[in-house]
N, C-alpha and C positions, 0 to 999 in steps of 0.2 A: 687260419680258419677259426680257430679256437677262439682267436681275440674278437672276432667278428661279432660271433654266436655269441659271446660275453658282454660287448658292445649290445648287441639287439635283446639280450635278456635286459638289460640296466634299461635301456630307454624302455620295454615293455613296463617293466617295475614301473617305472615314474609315470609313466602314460597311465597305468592302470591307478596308480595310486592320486595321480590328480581327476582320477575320473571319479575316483571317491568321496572325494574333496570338495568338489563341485556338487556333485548329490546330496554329500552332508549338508552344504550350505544351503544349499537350496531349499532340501526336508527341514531345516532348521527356521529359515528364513518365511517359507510358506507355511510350515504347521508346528515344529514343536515349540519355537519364540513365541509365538502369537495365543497357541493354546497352555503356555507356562503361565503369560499375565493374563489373561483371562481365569485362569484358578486361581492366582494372588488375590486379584481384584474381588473374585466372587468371596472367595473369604473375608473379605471385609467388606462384604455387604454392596459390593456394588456391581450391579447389573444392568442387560437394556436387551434391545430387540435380538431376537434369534437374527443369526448371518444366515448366511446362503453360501454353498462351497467358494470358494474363489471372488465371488462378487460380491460379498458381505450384504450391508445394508445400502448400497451404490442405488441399486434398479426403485426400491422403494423410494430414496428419498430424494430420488429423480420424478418418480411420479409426484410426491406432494408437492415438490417446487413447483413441475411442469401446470399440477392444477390449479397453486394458489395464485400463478403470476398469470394464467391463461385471460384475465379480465382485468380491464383498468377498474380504478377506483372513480364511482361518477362524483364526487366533490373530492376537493383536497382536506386531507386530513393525514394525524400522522402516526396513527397503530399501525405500522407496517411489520412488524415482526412477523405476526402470521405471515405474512405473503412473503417474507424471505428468509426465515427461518421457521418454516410449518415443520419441518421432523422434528429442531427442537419444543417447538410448542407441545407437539401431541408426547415426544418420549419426555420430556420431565414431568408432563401432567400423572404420566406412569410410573417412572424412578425416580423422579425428584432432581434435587440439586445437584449429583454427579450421577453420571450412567457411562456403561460402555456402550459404542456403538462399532461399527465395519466398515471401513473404507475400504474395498477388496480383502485384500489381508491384512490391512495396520491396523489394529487395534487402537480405537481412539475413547478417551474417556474427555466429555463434556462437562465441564466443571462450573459453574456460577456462584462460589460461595465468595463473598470478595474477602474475607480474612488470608483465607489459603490461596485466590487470585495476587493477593498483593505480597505473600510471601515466595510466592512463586516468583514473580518477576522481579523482586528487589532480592532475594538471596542464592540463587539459582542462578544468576544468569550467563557464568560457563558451564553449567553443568546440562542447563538444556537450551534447546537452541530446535534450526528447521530439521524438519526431518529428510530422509534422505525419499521418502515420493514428491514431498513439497519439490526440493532440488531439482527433479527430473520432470516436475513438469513446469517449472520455469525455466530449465538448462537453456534453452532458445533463446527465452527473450530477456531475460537481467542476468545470465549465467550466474558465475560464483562473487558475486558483486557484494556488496556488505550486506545486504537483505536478504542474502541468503546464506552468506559467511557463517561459519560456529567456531567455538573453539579460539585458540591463539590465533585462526587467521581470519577472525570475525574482531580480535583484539588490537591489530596488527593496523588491521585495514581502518577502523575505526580512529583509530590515532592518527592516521596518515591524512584522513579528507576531516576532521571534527573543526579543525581550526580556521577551514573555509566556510564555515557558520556561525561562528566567534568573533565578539569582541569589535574594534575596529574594523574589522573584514567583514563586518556583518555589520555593521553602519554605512559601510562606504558602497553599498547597496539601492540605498534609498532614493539617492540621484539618479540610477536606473529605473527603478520602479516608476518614480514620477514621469519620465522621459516615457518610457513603452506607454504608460496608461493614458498619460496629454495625448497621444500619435493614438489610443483606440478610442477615446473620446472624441477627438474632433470626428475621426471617421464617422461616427454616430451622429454627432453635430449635423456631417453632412448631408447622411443620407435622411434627416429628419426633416431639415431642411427642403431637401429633392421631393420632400410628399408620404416617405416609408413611414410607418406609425409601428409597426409589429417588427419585434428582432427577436431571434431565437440566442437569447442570450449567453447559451452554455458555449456556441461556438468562438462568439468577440472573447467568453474567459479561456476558453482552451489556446485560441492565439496568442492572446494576452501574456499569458503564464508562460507559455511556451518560449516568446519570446524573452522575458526576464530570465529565465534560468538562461538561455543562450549567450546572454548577455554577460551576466553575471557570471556564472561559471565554466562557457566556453568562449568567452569574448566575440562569438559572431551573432550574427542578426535574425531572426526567427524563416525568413527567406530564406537563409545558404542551411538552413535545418529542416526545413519543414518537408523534407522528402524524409529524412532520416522520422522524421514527429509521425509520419503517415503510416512508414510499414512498422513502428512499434506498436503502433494502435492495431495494425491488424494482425502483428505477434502477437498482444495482449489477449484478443478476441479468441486464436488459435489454441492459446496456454490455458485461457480461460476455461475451453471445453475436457483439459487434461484431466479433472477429475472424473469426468464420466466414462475414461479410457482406464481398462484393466494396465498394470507398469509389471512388467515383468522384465528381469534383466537381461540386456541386450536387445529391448523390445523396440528402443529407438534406433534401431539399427534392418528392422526391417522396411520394405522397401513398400512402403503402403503409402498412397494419394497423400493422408494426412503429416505423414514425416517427409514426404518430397517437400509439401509444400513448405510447410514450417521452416525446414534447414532451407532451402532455398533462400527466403527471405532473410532469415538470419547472416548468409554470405554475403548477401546485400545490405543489410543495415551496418554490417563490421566493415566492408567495400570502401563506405561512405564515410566510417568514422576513421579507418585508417588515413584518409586523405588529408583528415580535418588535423590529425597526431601526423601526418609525414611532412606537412608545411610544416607544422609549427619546429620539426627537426632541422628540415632544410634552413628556415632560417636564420637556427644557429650554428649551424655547420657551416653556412657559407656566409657568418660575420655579420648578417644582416641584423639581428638580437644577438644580446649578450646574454637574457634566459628565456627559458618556454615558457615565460609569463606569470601574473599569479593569481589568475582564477584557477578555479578546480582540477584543471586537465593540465596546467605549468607545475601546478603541485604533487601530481600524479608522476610525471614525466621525471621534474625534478629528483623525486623520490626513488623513481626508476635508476638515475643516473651512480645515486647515493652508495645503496648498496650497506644499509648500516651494520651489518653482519649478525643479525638478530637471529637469523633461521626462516626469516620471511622476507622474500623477494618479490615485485614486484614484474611482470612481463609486459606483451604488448594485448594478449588476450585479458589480463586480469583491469589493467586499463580499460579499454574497451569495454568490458563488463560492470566495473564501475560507470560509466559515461551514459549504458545504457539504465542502468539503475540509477541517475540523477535525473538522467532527458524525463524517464518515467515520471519516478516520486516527486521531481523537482517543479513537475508542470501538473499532472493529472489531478494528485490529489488535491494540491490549490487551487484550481479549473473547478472541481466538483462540488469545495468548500462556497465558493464564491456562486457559483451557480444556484445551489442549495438556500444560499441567505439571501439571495435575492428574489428567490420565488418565495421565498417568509416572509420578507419585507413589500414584499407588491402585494401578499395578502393579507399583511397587517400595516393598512397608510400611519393609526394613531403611533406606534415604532419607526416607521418611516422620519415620521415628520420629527420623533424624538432623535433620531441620531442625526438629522441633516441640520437639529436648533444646537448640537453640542458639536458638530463639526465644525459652524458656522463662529459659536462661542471662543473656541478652540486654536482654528487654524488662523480665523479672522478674514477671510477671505485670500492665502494664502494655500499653497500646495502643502501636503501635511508635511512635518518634517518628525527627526527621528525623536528628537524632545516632544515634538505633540502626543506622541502614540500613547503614552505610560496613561495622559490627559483625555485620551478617547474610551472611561468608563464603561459608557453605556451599550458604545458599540462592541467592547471587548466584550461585554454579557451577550449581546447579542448574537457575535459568532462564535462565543461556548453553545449557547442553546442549538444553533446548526449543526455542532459537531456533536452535540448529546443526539439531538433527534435524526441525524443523518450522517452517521462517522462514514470517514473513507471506506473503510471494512466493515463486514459484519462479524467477524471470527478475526482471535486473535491464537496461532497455534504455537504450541514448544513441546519436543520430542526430548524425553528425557535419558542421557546419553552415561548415566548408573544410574543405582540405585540412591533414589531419594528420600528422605521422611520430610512431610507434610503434612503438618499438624498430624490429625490421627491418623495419616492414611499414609503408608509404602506405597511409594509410587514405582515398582518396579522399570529397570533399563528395558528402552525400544516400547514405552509405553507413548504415545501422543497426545499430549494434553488441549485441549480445545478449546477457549475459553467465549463464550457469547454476547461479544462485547455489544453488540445492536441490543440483545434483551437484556442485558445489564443496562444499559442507557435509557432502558424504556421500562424498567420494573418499577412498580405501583409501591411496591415492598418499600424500596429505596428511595424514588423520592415523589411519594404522596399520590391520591386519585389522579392528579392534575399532568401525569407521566409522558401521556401523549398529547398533549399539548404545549402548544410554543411560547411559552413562560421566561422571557430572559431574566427578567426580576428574581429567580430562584438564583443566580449566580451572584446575586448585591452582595452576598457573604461569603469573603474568599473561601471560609471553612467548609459550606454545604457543599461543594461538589467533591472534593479531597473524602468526608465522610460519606459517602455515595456512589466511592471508586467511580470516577470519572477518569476516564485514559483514552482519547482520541490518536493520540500519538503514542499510546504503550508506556509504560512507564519501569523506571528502575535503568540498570544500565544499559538496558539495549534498546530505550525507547527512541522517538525517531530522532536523528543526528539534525535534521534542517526545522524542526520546529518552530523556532524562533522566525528562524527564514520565513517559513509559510506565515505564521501569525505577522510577522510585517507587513509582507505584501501583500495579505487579506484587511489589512485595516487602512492601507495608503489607499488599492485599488478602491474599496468599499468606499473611503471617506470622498474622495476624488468624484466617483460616481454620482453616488447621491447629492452631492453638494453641487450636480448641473443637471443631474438630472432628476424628474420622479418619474416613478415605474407601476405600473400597473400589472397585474395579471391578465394576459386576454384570456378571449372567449373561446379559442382552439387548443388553448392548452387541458393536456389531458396528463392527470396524475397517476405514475408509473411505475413507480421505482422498480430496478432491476438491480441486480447483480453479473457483473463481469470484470472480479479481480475484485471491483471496487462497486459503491451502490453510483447508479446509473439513472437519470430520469429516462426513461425508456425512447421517448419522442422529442427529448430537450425541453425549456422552459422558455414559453414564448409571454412576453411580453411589449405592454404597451409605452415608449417612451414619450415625456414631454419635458420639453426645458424648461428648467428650475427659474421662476420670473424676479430675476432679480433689479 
């Protein structure tokens, strides 16, 4: 009996003493972290709007977004930052070049000074990385994939997929490309042909792109994908809305409309890819290959099989989770790149007609190849200037996981750095009145954008791994294009930019096509 009672006093003890544990973390986690860097911070001078208990500055700069995007824009032009970055406009008008602000409880400080941006990301970059609300509201749709990786298993993973955008692997690409974009061209061809005059052209790039990465890095067709392409897009939509949801721990675990649906679809999108990873097993389990291949997902697998005893393993979810973070970055953000330059280009014919006399110069009337691209100058300025006036992102974030010195400023641990990359790319400051305007001639000198912190893809070591990738196939697809077709801007198109994840034309971009009279 005695042992009993001795028994249930120790499990009391431990019951009671993890209940403490959990409080602690919690009053830590909610108030005394958050109100530790906020008195660092204020001692040196930097400050921003009053929070609100629990939901910081959320509801406010819910409202400024909600107001500034509530009306299109009646002509195209390209000052958008107000309309997708209004709370940064109004709080640095007030604190200036860093301020803190509130995302529920994370303390986030807004930073734009590109000395300490570029230190940031070139000397920092295990020391800060996503933070752990970023994490939880992408868990659904890219899980712990490398874009969200920190740390030795952001180091890990990045070694294992870098060399499937490298080198000869990243040349022997370009025979894909041409092949997907010849098969969206004629389509266009066709239906031009049939009488159609207006195409809404962001959709031919989202297929497009879609299809190459499938190609390319999962050896199947944009057809045996495009169920898997469709509920990412409406995971994307779902994660997109996660900042304006308070995270509190264990909070995806309750049982509300919004997490049925999301996890739901996430068992289906991993349904769909385990199918696509159980062939590729079966076939070398029953002799049919001798490997899982060597695009992306043979390299992943292979890597799996490895086991190099590093301390970082490989599973069937972390897989998975990469797959989903290439299907994403690998198709969306070049869909949007391409999208983007081509409504610049249907509103500027005199750039027009200059990249289609250097395509022509160039390819000769051939499909570009990988020796022409270095020789496509003008068009490479051309889609720098897309990516200054229209990056994939508007914010670029890193949570700093100790204490860091940055230039003058301690950046104390569990701080969130923000950096605004859309009003960096569009400061008057950095480069001249002419900032929101679509000037490719500012990029003729390799030096001016480098002096101007220009970073479309992030820069330093954890900038993006497929860049090169993307920059090919925006200059094959682009040069391919224009050299059959010319494009116009129509009359239905209405300028919109949005944000979800990524800057979005709100309505897509419709245009007018007519074949190139050769």
């Amino acid at each position: 009996m005695a042992i009993v009672v001795l028994l249930i006093s120790s499990v009391a003890v431990i019951f009671v003493s993890l209940l403490f544990r959990v409080a602690y973390d919690t009053l830590s986690c909610y108030w005394l972290t958050p109100r530790r860097i906020k008195k660092i911070m204020a001692r040196q001078g930097v400050r921003g709007p009053k929070p609100r208990p629990l939901t910081g500055n959320i509801l406010e700069m819910a409202a400024l977004i909600s107001q500034s995007t509530s009306k299109d824009y009646d002509h195209i032009h390209h000052d958008i930052v107000g309309r997708l970055l209004p709370h940064y406009v109004t709080w640095s008008q007030q604190y200036g070049k860093r301020f803190i602000y509130w995302n529920g409880i994370e303390p986030r400080m807004c930073l734009s000074e590109t000395d300490l941006i570029k230190e940031l990301l070139t000397k920092f970059s295990t020391k800060a990385g996503k933070s752990w609300l970023q994490q939880q509201g992408s868990k659904h749709f890219i899980g712990k994939g490398l874009l969200m990786a920190n740390g030795e298993d952001w180091y890990h993973q990045r070694h294992i997929v870098a060399p499937a955008f490298m080198g000869d692997r990243l040349k022997s690409y370009a025979g894909h490309m041409v092949e997907c974009t010849d098969k969206m061209l004629k389509s266009l061809q066709n239906a031009v042909e049939s009488g159609q005059k207006e195409f809404e052209i962001g959709e031919y790039m989202t297929r497009l792109t879609a299809d190459i990465i499938s190609r390319t890095e999962f050896d199947s067709s944009y057809e045996k994908g495009k169920q898997i392409f469709h509920l990412l897009t409406v995971l994307q939509h779902l994660c997109a809305q996660s900042s304006r949801h308070l995270c509190f721990p264990g909070s995806r675990f309750f049982p509300s409309k919004y997490n049925r649906e999301i996890k739901s679809l996430k068992m289906e999108v991993e349904r769909l890819l385990m199918e696509i990873i159980q062939s590729r097993k079966d076939c070398v389990e029953i002799g049919r290959s001798s490997s899982y291949g060597n695009d992306l997902l043979g390299m992943l697998l292979n890597e799996m099989q490895n086991k190099r005893g590093n301390g970082f393993s490989l599973n069937f979810q972390l897989i998975m989770d990469e797959c989903k973070t290439f299907f994403f970055a690998g198709h969306e953000t070049t869909a949007l790149l391409l999208t983007w330059t081509v409504m610049l280009l249907a509103s500027n014919p005199s750039w027009q007609e200059k990249i289609r006399a250097e395509v022509k110069q160039v390819c000769n009337g051939d499909a570009p190849s990988v020796d022409h691209l270095p020789k496509l100058t003008q068009l490479n300025m051309v889609i720098n200037e897309s990516l200054r006036l229209y990056p994939p992102a508007t914010v670029l974030p890193r949570m700093a996981f100790e204490d860091i010195k940055l230039g003058d400023l301690l950046i104390p641990k569990g701080l969130s750095i923000w950096i605004p990359m859309l009003a960096i790319h569009h400061s008057e400051e950095l480069w001249g009145k002419d900032a929101n305007e679509f000037n490719p001639d500012r990029f003729a000198s390799r030096t001016f954008a480098s002096g101007r912190h220009f970073f479309p893809f992030a820069a330093g070591p954890r900038n993006c791994v497929g860049q090169s990738f993307a920059m090919m196939e925006a200059k094959i697809i682009l040069a391919m294009l224009i050299s059959r077709f010319n494009f116009t801007i129509s009359d239905s198109y209405r300028h919109a930019p949005v944000v979800v994840l990524t800057i979005k034309p709100k309505y897509g971009v419709q245009v007018y096509l007519e074949p190139v009279d050769t």
